[in-house]
N, CA, C and O atoms as CSV, one atom per row, in Angstrom:
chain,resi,resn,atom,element,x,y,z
A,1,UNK,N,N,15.573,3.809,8.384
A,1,UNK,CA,C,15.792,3.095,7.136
A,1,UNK,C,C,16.154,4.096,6.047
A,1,UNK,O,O,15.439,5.091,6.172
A,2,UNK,N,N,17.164,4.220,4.828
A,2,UNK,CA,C,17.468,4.516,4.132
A,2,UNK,C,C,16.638,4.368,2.848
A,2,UNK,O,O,16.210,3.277,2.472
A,3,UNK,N,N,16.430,5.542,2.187
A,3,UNK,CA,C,15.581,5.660,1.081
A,3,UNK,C,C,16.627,4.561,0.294
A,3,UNK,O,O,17.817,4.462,0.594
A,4,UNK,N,N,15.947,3.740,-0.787
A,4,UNK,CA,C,16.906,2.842,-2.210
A,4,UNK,C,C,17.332,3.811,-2.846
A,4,UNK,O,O,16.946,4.944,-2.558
A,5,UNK,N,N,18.296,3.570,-3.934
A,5,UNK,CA,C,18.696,4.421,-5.057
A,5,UNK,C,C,17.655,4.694,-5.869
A,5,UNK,O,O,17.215,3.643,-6.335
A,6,UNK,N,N,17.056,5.668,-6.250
A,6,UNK,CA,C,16.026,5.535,-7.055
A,6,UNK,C,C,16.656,6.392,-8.605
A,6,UNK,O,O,16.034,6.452,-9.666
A,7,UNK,N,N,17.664,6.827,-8.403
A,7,UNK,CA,C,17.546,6.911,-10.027
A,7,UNK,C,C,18.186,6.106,-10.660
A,7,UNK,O,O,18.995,5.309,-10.185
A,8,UNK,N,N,17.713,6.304,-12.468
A,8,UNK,CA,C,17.017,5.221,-13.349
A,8,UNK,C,C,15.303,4.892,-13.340
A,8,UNK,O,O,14.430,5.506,-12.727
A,9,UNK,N,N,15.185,3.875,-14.113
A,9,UNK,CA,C,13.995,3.156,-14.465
A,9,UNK,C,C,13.885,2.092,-13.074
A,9,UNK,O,O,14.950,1.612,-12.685
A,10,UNK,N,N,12.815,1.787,-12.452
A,10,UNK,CA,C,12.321,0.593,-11.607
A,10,UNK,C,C,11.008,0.304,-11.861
A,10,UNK,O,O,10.117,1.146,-11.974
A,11,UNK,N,N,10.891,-0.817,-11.946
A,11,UNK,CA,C,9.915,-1.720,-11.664
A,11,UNK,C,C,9.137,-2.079,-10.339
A,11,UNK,O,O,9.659,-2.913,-9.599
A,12,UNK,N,N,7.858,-1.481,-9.960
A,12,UNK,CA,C,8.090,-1.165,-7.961
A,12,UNK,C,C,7.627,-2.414,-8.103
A,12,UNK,O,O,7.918,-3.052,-7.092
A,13,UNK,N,N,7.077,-3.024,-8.837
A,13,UNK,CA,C,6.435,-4.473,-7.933
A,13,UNK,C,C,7.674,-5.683,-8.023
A,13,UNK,O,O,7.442,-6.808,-7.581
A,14,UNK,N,N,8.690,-5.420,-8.490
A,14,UNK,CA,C,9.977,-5.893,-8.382
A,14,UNK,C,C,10.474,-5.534,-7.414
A,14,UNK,O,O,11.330,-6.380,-7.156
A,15,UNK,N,N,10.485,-4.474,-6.378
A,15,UNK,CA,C,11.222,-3.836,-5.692
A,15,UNK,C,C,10.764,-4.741,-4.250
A,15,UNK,O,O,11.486,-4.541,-3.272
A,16,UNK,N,N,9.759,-5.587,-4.102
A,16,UNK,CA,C,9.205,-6.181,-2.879
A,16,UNK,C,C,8.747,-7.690,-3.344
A,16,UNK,O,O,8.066,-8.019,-4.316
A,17,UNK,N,N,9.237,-8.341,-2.515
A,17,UNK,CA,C,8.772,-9.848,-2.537
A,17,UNK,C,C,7.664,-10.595,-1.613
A,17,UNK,O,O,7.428,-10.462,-0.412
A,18,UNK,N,N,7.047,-11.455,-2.628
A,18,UNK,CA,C,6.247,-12.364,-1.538
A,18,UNK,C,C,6.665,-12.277,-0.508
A,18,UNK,O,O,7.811,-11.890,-0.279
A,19,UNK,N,N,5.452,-12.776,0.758
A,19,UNK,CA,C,6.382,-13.894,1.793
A,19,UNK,C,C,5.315,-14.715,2.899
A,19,UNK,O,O,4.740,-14.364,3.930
A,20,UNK,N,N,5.384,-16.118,2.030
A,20,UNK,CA,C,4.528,-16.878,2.881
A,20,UNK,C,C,3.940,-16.441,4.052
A,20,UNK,O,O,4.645,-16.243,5.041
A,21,UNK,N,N,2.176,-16.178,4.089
A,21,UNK,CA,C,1.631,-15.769,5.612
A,21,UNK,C,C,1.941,-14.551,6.124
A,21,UNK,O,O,1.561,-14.259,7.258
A,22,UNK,N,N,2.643,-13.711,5.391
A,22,UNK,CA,C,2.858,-12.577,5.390
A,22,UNK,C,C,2.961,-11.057,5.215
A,22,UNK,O,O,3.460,-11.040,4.090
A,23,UNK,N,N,2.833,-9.799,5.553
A,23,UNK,CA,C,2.676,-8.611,5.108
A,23,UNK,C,C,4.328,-8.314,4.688
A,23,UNK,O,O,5.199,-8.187,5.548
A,24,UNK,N,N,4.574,-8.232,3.295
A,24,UNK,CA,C,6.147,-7.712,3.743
A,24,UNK,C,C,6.068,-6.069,3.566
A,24,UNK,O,O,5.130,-5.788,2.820
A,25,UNK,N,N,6.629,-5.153,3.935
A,25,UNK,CA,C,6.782,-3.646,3.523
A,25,UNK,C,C,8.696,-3.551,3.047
A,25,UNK,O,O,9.540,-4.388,3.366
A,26,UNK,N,N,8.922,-2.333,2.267
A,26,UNK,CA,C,9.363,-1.358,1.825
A,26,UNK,C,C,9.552,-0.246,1.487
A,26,UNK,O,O,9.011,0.356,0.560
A,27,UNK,N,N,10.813,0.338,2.654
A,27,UNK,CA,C,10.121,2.256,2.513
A,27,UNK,C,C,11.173,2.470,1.314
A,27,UNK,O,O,12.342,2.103,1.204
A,28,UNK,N,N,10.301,3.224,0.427
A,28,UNK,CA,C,10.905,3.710,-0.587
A,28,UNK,C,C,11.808,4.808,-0.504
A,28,UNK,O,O,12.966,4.740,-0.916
A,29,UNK,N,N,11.140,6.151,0.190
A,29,UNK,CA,C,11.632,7.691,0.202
A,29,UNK,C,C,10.460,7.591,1.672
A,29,UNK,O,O,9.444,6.962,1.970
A,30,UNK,N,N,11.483,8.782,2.373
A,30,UNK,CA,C,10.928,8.873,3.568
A,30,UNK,C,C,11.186,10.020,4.096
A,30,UNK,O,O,12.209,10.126,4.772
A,31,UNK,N,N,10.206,11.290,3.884
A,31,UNK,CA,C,10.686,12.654,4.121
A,31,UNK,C,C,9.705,13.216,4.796
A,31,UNK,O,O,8.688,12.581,5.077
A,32,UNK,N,N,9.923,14.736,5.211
A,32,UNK,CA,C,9.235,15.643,6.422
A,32,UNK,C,C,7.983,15.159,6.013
A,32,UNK,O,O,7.234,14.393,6.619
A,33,UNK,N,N,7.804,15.815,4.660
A,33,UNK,CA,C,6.070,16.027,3.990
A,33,UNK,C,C,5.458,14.873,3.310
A,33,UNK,O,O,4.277,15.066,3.023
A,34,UNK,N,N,5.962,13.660,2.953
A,34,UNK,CA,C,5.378,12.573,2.784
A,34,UNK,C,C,6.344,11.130,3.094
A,34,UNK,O,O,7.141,10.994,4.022
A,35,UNK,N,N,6.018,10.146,2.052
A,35,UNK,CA,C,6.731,9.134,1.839
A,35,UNK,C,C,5.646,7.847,0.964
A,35,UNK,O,O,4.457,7.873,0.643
A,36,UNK,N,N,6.743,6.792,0.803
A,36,UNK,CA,C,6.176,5.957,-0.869
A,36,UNK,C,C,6.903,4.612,0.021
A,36,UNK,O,O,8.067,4.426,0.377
A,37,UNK,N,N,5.745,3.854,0.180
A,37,UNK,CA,C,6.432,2.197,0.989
A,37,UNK,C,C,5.795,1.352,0.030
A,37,UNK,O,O,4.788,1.800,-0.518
A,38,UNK,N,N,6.442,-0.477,-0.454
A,38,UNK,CA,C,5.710,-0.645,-1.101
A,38,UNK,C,C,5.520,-1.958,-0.313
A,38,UNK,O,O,6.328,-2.628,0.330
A,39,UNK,N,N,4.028,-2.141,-0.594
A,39,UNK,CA,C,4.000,-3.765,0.638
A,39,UNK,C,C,3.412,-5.290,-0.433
A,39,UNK,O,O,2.765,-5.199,-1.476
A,40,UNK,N,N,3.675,-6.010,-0.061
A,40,UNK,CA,C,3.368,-7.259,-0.620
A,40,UNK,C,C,2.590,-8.004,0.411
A,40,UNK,O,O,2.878,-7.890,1.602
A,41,UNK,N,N,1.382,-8.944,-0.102
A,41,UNK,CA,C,0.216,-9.288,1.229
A,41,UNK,C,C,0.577,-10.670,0.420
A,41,UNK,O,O,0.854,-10.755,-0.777
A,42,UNK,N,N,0.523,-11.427,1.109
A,42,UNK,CA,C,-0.392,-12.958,0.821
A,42,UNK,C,C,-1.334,-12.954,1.118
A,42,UNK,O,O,-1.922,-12.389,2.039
A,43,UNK,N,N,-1.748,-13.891,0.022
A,43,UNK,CA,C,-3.401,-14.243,0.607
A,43,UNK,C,C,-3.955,-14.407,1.784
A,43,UNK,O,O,-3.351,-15.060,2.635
A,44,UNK,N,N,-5.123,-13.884,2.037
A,44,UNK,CA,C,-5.536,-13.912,3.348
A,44,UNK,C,C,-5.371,-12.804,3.907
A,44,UNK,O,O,-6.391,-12.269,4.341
A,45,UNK,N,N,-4.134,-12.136,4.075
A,45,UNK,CA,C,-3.530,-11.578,4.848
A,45,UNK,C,C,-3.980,-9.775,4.775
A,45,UNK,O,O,-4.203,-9.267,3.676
A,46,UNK,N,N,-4.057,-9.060,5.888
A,46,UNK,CA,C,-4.757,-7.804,6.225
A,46,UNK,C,C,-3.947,-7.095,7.163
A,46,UNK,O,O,-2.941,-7.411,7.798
A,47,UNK,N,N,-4.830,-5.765,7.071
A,47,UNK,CA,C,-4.376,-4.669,8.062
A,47,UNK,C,C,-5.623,-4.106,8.530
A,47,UNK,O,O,-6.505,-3.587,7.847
A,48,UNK,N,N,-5.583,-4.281,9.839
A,48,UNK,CA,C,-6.823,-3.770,10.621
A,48,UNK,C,C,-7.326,-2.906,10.368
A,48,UNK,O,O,-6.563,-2.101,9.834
A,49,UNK,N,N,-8.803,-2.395,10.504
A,49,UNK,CA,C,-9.235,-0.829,10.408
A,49,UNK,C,C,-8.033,-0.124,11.409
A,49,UNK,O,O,-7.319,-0.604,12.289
A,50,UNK,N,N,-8.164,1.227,10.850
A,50,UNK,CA,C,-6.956,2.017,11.706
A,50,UNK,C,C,-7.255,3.501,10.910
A,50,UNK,O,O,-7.778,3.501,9.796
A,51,UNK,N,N,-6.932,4.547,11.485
A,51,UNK,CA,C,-7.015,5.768,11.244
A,51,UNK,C,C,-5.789,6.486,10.869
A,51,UNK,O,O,-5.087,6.682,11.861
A,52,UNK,N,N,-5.331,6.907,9.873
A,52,UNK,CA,C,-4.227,8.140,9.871
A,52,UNK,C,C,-4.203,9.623,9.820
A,52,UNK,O,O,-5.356,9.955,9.545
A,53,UNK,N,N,-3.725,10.303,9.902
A,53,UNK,CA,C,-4.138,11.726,10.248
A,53,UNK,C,C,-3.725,12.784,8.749
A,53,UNK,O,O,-3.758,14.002,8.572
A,54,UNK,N,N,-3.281,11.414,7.711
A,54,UNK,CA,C,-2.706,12.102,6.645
A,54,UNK,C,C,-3.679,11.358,5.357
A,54,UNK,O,O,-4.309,10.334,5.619
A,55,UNK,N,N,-3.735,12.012,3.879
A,55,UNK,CA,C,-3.924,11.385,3.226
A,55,UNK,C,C,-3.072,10.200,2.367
A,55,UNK,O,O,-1.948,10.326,1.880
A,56,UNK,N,N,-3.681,9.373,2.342
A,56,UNK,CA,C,-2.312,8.622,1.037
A,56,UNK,C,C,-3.149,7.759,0.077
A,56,UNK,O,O,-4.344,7.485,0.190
A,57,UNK,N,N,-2.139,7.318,-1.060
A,57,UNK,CA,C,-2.849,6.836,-2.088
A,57,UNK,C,C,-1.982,5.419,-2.462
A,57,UNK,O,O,-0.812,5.064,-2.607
A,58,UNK,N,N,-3.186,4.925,-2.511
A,58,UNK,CA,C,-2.678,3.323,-2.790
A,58,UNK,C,C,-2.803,2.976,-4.231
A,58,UNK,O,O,-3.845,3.294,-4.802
A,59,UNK,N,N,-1.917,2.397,-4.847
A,59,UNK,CA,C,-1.512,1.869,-6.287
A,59,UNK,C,C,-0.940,0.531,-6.350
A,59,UNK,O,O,0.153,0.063,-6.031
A,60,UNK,N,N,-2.485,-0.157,-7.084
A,60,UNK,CA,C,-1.983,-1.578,-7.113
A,60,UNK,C,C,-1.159,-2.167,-8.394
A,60,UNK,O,O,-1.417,-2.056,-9.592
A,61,UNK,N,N,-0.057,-2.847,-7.720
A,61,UNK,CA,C,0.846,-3.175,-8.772
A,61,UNK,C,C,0.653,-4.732,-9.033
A,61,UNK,O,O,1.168,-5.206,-10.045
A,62,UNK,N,N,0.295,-5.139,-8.603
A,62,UNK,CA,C,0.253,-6.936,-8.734
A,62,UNK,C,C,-1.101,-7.275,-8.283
A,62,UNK,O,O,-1.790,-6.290,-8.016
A,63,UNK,N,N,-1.702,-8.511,-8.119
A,63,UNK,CA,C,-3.226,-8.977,-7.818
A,63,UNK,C,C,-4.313,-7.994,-7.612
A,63,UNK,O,O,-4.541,-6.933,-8.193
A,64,UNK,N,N,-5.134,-8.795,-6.332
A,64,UNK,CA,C,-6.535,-8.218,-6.307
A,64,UNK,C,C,-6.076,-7.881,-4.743
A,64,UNK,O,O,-5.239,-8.463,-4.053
A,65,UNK,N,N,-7.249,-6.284,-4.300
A,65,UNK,CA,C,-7.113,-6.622,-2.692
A,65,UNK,C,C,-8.643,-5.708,-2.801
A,65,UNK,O,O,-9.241,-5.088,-3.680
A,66,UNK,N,N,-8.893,-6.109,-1.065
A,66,UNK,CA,C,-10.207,-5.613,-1.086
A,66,UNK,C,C,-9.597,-4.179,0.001
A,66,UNK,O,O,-8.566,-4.263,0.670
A,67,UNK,N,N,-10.270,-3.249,-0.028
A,67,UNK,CA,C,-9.866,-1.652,0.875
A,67,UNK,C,C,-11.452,-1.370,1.335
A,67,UNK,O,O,-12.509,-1.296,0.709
A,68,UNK,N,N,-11.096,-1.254,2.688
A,68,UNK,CA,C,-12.569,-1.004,2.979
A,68,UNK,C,C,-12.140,0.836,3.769
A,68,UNK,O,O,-11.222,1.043,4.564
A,69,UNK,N,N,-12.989,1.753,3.299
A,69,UNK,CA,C,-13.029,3.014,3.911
A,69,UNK,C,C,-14.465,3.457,4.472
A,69,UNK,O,O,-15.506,3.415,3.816
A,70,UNK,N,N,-14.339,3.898,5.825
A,70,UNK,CA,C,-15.455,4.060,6.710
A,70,UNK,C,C,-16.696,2.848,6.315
A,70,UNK,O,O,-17.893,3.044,6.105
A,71,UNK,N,N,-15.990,1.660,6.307
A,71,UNK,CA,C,-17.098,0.293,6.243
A,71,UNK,C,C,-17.690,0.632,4.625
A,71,UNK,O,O,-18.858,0.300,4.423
A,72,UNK,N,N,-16.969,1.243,3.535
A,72,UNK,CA,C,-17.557,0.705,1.980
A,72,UNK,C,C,-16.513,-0.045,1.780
A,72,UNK,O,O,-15.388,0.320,2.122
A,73,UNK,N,N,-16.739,-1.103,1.244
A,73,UNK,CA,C,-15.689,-2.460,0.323
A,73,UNK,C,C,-15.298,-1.511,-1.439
A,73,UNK,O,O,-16.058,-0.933,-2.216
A,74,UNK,N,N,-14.024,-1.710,-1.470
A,74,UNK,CA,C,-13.515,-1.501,-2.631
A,74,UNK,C,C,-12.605,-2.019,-3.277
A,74,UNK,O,O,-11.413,-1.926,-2.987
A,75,UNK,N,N,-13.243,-2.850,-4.582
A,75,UNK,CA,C,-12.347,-3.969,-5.022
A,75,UNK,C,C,-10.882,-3.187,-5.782
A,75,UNK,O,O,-11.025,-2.746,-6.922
A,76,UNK,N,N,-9.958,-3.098,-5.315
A,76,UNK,CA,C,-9.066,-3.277,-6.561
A,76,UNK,C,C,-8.182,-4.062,-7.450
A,76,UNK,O,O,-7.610,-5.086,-7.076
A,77,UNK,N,N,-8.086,-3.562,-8.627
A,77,UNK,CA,C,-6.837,-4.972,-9.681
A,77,UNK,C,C,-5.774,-4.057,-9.991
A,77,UNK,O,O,-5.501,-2.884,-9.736
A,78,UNK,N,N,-5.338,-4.888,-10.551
A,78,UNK,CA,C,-3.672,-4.141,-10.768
A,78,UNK,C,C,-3.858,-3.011,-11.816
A,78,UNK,O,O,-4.471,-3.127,-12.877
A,79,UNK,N,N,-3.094,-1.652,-11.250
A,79,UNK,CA,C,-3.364,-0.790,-12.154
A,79,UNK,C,C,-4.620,0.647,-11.718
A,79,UNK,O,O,-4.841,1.676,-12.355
A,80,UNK,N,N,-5.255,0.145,-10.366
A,80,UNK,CA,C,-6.652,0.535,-9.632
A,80,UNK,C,C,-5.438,1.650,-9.037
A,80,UNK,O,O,-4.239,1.371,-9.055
A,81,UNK,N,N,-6.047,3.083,-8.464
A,81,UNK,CA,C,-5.530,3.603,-7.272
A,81,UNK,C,C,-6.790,4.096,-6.694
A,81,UNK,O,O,-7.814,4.311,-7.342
A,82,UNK,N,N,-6.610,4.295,-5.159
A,82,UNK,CA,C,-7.377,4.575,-4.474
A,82,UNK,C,C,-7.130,5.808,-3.351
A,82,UNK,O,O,-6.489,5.430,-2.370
A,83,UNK,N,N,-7.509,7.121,-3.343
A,83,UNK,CA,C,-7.468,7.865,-2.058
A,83,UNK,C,C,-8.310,7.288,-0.893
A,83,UNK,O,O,-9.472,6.885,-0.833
A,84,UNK,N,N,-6.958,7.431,0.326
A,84,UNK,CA,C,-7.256,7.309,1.628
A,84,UNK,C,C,-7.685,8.425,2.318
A,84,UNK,O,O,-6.795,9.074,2.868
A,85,UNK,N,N,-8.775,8.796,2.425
A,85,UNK,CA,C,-8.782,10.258,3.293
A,85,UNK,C,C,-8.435,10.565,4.536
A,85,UNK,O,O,-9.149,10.037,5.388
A,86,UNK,N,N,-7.857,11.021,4.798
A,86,UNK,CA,C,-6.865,11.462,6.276
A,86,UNK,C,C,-8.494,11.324,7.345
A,86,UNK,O,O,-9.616,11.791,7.149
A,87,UNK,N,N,-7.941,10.482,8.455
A,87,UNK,CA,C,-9.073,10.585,9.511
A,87,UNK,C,C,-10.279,9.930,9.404
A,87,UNK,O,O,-11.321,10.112,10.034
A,88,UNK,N,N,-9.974,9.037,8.408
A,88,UNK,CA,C,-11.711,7.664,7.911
A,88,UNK,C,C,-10.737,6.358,8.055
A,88,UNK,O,O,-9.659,6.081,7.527
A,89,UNK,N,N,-11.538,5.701,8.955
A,89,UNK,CA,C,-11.477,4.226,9.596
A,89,UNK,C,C,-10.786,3.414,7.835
A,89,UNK,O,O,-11.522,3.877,6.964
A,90,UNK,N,N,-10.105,2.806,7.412
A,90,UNK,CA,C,-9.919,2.135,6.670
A,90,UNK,C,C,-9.440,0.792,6.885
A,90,UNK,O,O,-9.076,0.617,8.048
A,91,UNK,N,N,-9.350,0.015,6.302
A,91,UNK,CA,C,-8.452,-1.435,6.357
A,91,UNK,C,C,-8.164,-2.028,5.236
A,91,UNK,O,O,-8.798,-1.637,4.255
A,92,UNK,N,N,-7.293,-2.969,5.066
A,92,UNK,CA,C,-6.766,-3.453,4.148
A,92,UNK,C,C,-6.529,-5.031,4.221
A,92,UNK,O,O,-5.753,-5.585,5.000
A,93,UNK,N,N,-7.677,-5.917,2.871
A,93,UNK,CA,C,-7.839,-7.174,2.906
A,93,UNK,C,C,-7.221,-7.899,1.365
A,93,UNK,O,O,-7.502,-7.515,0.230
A,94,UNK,N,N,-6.342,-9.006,1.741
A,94,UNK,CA,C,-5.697,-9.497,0.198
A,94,UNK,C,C,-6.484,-10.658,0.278
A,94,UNK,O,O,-6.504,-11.536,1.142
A,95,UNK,N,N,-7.315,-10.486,-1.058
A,95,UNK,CA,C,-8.365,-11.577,-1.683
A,95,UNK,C,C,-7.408,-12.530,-2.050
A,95,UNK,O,O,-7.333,-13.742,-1.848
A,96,UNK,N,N,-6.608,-11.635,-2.699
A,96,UNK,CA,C,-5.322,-12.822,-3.283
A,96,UNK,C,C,-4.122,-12.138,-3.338
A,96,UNK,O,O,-4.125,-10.909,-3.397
A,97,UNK,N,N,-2.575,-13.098,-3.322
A,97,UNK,CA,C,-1.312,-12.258,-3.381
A,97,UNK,C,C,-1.808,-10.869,-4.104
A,97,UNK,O,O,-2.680,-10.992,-4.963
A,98,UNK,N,N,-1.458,-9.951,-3.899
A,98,UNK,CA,C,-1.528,-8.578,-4.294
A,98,UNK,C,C,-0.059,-7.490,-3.113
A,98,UNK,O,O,0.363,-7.512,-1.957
A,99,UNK,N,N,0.262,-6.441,-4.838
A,99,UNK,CA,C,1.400,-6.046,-4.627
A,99,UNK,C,C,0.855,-4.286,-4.355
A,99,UNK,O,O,0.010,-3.881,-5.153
A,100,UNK,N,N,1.344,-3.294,-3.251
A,100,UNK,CA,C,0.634,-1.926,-3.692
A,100,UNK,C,C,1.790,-1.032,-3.498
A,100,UNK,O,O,2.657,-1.459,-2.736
A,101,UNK,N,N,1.960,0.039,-3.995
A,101,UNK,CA,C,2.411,1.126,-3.393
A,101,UNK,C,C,1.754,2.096,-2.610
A,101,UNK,O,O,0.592,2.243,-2.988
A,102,UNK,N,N,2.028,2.723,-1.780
A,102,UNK,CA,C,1.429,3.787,-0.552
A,102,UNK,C,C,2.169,4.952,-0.736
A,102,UNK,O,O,3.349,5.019,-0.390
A,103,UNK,N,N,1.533,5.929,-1.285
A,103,UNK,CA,C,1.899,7.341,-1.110
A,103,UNK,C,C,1.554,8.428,-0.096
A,103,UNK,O,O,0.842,9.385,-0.402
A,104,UNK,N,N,2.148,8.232,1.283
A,104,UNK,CA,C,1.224,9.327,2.493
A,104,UNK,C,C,1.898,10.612,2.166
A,104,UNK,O,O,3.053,10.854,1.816
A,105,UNK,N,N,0.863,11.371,2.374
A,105,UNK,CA,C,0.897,12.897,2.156
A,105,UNK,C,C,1.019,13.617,3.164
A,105,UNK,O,O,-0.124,13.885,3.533
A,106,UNK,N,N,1.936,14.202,3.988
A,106,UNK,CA,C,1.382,14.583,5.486
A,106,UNK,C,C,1.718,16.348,5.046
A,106,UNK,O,O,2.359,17.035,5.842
A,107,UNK,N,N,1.362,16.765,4.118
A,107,UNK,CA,C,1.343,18.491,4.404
A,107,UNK,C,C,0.186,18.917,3.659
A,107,UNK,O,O,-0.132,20.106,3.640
């Protein structure tokens, strides 16, 4: 997938749409040492506990979601960021539509 044009001004929670019952993603920039995807949840809707071997940081742009790391619950609202620590069980639960960006760090 091809990084978007990113110069100028953007709006990231413009940059990804709803989608009924759905996780949607968007890779922003996608390089050796990191990358920036931005995902949109509907309600309900999750990502299993799962492990990565990198850090990344989540930035909520729209609603509420719940982030659970090594089994603690952490509410966030729009505007919240959160470090993922490389190698701790995490998951990802939308209380309600909620919009995030993901920054993984892999160096």
């Amino acid at each position: 997938m091809q990084d978007i044009e990113l110069s100028g001004v953007h709006r990231l929670s413009g940059l990804v749409e709803y989608q009924d019952g759905a996780v949607v993603s968007r890779s922003l920039l996608k390089k050796e040492k990191g990358s920036v995807t931005l995902f949109a949840f509907d309600r309900g809707q999750e990502l299993s506990e799962h492990t990565v071997p990198h850090d990344a940081l989540v930035y909520l742009l729209d609603g509420e979601a719940e982030i659970t790391i090594a089994g603690a619950p952490h509410h966030l609202r729009v505007g919240d960021a959160l470090l993922l620590p490389s190698n701790q069980p995490h998951a990802v639960r939308a209380t309600m539509r909620f919009k995030m960006s993901l920054t993984m760090v892999r160096a």
